[in-house]
C-alpha positions in Angstrom: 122.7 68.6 137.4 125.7 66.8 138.3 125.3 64.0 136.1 124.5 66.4 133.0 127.2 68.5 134.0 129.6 65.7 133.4 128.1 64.8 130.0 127.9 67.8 128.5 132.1 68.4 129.6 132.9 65.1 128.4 130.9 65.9 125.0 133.0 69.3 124.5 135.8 67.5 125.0 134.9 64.8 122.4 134.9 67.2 120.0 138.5 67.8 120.1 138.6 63.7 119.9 136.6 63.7 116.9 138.7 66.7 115.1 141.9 64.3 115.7 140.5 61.6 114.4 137.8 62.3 111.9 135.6 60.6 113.8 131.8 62.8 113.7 131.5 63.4 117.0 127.3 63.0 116.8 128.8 59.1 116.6 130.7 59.9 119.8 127.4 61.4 121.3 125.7 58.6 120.7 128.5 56.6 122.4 127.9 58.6 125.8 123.7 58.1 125.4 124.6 54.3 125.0 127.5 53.8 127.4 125.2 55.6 129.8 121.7 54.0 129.1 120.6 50.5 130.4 123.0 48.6 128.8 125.3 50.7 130.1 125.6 52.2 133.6 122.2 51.3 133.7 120.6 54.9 133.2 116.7 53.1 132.3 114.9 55.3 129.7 112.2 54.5 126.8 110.2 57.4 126.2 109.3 57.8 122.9 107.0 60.5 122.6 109.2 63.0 125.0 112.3 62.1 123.0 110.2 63.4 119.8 109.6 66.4 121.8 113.0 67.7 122.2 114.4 66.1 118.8 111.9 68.5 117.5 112.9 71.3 120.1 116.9 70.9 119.3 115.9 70.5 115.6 114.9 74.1 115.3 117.7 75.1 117.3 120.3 73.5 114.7 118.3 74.9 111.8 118.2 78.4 113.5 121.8 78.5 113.6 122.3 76.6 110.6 120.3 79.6 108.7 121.8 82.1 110.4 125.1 81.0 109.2 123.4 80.5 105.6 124.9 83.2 102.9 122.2 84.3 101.0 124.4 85.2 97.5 125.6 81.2 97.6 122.5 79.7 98.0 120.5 82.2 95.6 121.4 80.9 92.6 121.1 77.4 93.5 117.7 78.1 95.2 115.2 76.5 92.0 117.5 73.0 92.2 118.0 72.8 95.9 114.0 73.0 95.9 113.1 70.2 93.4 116.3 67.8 95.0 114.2 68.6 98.6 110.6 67.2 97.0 110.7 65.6 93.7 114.2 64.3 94.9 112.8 63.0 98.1 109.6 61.3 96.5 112.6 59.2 94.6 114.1 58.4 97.3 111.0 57.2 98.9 110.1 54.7 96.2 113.6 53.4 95.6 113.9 52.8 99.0 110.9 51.4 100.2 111.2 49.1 97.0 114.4 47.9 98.2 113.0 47.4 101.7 110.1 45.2 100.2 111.6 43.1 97.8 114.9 42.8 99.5 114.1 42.2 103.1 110.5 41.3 103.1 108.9 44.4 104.6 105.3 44.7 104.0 104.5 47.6 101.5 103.2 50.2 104.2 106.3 49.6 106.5 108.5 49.5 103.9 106.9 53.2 102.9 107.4 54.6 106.6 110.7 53.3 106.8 112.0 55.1 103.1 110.1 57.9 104.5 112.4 57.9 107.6 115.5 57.6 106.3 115.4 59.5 102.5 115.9 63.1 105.0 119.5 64.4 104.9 120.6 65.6 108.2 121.1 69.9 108.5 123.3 69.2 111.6 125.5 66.8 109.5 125.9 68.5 106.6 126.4 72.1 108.0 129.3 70.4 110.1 130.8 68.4 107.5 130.1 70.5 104.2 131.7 74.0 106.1 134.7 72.3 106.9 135.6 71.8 103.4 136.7 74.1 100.6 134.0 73.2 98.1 132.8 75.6 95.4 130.5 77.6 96.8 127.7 76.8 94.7 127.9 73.6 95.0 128.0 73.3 98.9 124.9 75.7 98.8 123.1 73.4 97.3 123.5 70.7 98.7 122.9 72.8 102.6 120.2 74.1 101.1 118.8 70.7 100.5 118.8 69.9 103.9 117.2 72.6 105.7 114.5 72.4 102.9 113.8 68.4 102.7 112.6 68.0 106.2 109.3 69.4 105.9 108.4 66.9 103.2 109.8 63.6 105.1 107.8 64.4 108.0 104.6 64.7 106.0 105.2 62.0 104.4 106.2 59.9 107.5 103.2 60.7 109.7 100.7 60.3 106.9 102.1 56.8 106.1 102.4 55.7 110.1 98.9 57.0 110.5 96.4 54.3 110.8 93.6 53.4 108.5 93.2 53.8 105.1 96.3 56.2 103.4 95.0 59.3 101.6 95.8 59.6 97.4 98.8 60.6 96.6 97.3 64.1 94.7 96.1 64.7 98.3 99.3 63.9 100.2 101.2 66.2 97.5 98.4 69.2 98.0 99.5 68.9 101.4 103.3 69.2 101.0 102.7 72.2 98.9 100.4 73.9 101.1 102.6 73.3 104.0 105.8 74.3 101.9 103.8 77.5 100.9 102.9 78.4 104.4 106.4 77.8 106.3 108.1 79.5 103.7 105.7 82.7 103.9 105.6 82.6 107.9 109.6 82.6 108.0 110.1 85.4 105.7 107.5 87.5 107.8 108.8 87.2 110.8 112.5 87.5 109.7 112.0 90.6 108.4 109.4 92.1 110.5 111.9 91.0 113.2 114.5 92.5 111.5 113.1 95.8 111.1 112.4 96.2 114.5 115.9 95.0 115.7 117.6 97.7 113.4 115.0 100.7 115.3 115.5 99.0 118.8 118.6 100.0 120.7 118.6 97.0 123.5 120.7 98.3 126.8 123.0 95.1 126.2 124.3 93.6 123.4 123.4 89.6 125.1 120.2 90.6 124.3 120.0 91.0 120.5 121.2 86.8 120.2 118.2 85.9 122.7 115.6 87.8 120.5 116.9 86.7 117.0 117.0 82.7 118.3 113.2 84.0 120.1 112.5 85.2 116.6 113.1 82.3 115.0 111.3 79.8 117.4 108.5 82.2 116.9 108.5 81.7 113.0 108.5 77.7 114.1 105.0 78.2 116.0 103.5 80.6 113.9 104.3 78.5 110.6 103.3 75.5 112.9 100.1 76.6 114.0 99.0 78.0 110.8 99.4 74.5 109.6 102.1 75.0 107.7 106.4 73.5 107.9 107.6 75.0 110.9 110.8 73.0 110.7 111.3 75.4 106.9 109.6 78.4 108.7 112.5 78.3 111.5 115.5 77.8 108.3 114.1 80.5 106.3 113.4 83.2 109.4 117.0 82.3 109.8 118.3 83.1 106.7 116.4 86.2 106.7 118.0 87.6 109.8 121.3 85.7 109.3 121.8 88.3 105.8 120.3 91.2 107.2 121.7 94.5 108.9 121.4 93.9 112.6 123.6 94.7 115.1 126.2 93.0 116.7 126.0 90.0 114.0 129.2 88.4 115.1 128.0 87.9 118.6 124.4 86.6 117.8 126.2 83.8 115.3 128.6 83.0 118.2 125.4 82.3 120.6 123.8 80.3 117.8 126.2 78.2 117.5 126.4 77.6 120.9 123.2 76.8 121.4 123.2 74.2 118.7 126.5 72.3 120.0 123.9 72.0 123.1 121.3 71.0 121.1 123.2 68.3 119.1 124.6 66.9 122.4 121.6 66.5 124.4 119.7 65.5 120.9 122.6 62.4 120.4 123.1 61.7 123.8 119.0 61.3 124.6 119.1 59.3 121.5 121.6 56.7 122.4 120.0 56.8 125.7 116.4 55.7 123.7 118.5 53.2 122.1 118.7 49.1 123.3 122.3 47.7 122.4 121.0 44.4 122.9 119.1 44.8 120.5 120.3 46.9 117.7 122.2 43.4 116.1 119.6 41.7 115.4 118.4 43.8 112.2 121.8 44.2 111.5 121.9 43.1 108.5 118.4 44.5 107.2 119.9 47.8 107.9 123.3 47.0 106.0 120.8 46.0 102.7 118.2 49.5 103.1 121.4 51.3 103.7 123.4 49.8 100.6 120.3 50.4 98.5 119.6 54.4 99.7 123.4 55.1 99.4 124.1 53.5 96.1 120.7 53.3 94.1 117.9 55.7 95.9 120.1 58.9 96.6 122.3 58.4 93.4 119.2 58.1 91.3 117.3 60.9 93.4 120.3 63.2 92.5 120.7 62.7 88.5 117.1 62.5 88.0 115.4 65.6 89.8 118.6 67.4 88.5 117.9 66.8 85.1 116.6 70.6 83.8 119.5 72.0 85.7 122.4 70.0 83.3 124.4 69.6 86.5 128.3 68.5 85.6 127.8 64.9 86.5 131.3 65.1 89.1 129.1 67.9 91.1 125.9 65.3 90.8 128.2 62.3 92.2 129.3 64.4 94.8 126.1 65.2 95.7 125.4 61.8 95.9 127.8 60.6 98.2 127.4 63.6 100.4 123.7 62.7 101.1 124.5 62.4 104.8 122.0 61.0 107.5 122.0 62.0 111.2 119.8 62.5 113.6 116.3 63.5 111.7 116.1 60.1 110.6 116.3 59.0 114.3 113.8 61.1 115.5 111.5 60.6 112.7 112.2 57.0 113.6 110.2 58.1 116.7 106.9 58.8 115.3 105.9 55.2 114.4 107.9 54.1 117.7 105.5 56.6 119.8 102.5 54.6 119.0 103.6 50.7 119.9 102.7 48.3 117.4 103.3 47.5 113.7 106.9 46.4 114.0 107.9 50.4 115.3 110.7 49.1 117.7 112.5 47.1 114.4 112.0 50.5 112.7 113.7 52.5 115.2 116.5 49.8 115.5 117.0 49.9 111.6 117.5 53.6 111.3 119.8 53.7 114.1 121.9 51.2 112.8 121.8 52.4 109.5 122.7 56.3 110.4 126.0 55.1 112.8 127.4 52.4 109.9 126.6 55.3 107.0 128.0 58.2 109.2 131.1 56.2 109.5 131.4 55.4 106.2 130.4 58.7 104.3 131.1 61.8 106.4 135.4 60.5 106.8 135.8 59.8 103.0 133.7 62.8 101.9 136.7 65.0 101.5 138.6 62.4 99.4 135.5 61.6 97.1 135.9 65.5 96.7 139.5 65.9 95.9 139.5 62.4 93.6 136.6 64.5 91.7 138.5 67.7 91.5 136.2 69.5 93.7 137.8 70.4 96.8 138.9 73.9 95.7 137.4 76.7 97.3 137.2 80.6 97.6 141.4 81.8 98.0 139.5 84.7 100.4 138.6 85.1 103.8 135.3 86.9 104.1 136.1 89.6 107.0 134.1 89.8 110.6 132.3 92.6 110.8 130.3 93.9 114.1 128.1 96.7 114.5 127.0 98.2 117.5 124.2 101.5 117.5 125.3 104.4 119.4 122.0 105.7 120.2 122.6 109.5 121.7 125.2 109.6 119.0 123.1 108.5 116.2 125.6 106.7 115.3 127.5 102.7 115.4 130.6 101.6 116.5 132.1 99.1 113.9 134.1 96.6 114.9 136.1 94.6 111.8 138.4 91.6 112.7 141.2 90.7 109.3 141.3 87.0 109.1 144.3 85.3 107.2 143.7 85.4 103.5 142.1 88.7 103.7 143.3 91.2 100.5 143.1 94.0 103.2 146.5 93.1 104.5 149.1 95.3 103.5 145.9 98.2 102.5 146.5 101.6 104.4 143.8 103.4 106.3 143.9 106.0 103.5 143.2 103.7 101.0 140.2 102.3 102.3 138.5 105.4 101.1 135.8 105.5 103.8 132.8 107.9 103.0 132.5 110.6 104.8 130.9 110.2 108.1 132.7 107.4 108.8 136.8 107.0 110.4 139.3 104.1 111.2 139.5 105.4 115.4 141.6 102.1 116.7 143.6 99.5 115.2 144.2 96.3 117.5 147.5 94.0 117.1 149.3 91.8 118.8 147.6 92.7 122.3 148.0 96.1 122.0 145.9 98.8 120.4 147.3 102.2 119.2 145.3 105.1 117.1 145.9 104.7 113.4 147.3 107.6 110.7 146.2 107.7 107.3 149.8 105.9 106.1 148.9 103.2 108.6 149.0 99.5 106.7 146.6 96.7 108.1 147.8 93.5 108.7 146.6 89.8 109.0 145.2 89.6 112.5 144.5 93.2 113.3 140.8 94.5 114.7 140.1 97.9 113.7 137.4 99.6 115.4 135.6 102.1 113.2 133.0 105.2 114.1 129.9 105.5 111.2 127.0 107.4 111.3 123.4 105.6 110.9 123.7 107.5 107.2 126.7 105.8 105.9 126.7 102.5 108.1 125.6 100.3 105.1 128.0 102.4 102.6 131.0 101.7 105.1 130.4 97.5 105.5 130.0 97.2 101.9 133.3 99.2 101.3 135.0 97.1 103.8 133.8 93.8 102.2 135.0 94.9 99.1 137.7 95.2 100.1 138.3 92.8 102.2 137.8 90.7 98.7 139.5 93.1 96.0 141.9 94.8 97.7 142.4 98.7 98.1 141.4 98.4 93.7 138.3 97.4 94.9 135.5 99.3 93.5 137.8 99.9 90.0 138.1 96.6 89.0 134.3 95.9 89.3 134.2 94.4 93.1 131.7 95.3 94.8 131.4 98.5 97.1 132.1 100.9 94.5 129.1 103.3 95.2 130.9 104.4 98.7 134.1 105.1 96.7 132.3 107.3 93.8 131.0 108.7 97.0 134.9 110.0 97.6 
């Protein structure tokens, strides 16, 4: 307890290191695995199959959060092209890759197969870090987030069936599968998001900690279920996610804060176990077949993955080589790595030692120049707004919910008055919160950047007053007139 203690402080505090720097800190994660495994302090471990476990374990921890976090009107539109770049792009990839890894390096055709297999996976955890960090059109960074929690499903298919041993199964077969699986994952996560999210909105828990441990319960739940119905848990567990990310529950604020904790735990242990699993001695001396499979998935197989299942959409061709570039690798292809490694034989270890070497060098190398490759292609402006954070709490004797609403910088509410929200009835602006200090607001009352208003609704006009306070949180007290959204709660007035 001690010793994990120590790691998991150290880890927090690489993250301010890595924010300084531009450093990804999973890189600095798998520093501490390494610096602490046998080559290291001398920590001895090599289990392959219980590192699989809990890759898989903190993999649907990371997606969890990562579809909680998900906006469903930004990834909506982009939902048909995010789904053919996360199969037909991924069988691309595949090809191109395991191509390269033949002809170029000498790999026989089957290890060659499991090893584009491994690596043609973006990483969620990766590109939910990087991608939210930067102001990219919206559309455009759903895509490509929606990409990763979808292409998972498919890589791991593909990767056990090809590890397997014995004679390989056609490919109609193979893609039967994928689709079944697909089908199933995607069906078992939207059940159990919203059955759980009806019976979350009827449920008054006695304390508000316990609404984040039943939607991450939740969405563990849509993992097994999808799993055991033989379907994608991995897209069961990102889907749930979405589902009760975008839907009314209470205290939403506080169950994406616990999420997100939980994930930076994940991710830590995930990295640091990894390094641990990893043999520094040994890592050089496929070096430079890594360099080569890398050079060939970053400049031919993604590239070509990208323009070519992309083609029916007419993508503008500076979104498509953005896309490319930001094809980032962490650590799915490492665990997936695993598989093969879990049953000895077959040149496994040289695969695991590839894909390791391959994810640090393209991690260091992508993720730092990502935001430059965006500005150089004119794509690193965003939304000018700050979406508002908006809590709700149920009042159960009261019938009623306590609203909490924090104004972030960039908000269009500053400088609205409490009048001019134009609140349906039912509902009233009780407490504003600034500078430390709270004070009961009149009518005449103008918001600021940085307040917290606290706001009283009944279960009748809950959804009314949220959507008012969106819109105008985006338009401005003109919200409503000039076609934002919200207006129905203002015709209401």
């Amino acid at each position: 307890m001690l010793v994990s203690a120590l790691v998991l402080l150290v880890a927090v505090a690489a993250v301010r290191l890595s924010s300084r720097t531009g450093l990804p800190s999973l890189l600095i994660y798998l520093g501490i695995g390494l610096a602490i495994g046998q080559d290291g302090l001398g920590v001895e471990f090599d289990n392959a199959e219980l590192t699989q476990v809990l890759g898989y374990a903190a993999l649907v921890v990371i997606l969890a959060e990562g579809g909680l976090s998900t906006k469903w009107r930004e990834i909506r539109p982009v939902m048909p092209s995010a789904a053919v770049l996360a199969t037909v792009g991924v069988g691309i990839s595949v090809g191109v890759t395991a191509a390269a890894a033949h002809y170029l390096v000498g790999m026989e055709w089957q290890l060659a197969l499991i090893m584009g297999s491994v690596v043609s996976s973006t990483d969620a955890a990766a590109v939910f870090s990087v991608l939210r960090k930067m102001p990219l059109p919206r559309r455009l960074a759903g895509r490509v987030e929606a990409e990763s929690g979808f292409n998972d499903p498919p890589v791991v298919i593909l990767v056990v069936a090809f590890s397997a041993t014995g004679q390989l199964d056609p490919w109609h077969l193979m893609l039967g599968d994928i689709l079944m699986q697909l089908a199933i994952g995607v069906a078992a996560g939207v059940a159990v998001g919203k059955l759980g999210a009806w019976g979350l909105r009827r449920v008054a828990l006695p304390a508000s900690g316990l609404y984040p441990i039943a939607v991450m319960a939740l969405c563990v739940l849509a993992y097994s279920g999808g799993a055991l119905a033989q379907g994608s848990g991995f897209l069961a567990t990102y889907i749930c996610g979405i589902v009760l990310g975008n839907a009314k529950l209470p205290h939403r604020p506080a169950t994406r804060g616990f999420a997100d904790g939980m994930a930076w735990i994940a991710q830590i242990g995930l990295f640091v176990l990894l390094g641990l699993l990893a043999t520094p001695s040994k890592l050089l001396d496929d070096f430079g077949t890594a360099l080569v499979i890398g050079l060939a998935l970053t400049l031919v197989a993604r590239p070509a993955s990208v323009v070519l299942s992309t083609l029916p959409f007419r993508l503008p061709w500076r979104e498509q080589a953005l896309m490319s570039w930001a094809g980032l690798r962490g650590a799915v292809p490492i665990i997936l790595a695993t598989i093969p490694l879990a049953n000895p034989g077959r040149d496994s270890e040289r695969i695991f030692n590839i894909v390791f070497v391959l994810v640090v060098v393209l991690t260091l190398v992508q993720a730092p120049t990502l935001p430059w490759v965006a500005r150089k292609l004119g794509l690193g402006a965003g939304s000018d707004t700050t979406e508002l954070e908006i809590e709700s709490a149920p009042l159960e004797q009261l019938r009623g919910h306590l609203i909490s609403v924090a104004i972030p910088g960039g908000s269009r509410m500053h400088g609205v008055e409490v009048a001019e929200l134009r609140l349906p009835r039912g509902a009233a602006v009780t407490l504003v919160v600034r500078d430390g200090s709270s004070f009961v607001p009149t009518p005449t009352t103008a918001l600021r950047h940085g307040d917290e208003l606290l706001v009283v609704a009944t279960d009748a006009v809950r959804d009314a007053v949220e959507r008012r306070l969106m819109a105008v949180g985006r338009g401005g007290k003109l919200a409503g007139w000039l076609g934002t959204a919200g207006s129905s709660a203002l015709r209401r007035r």
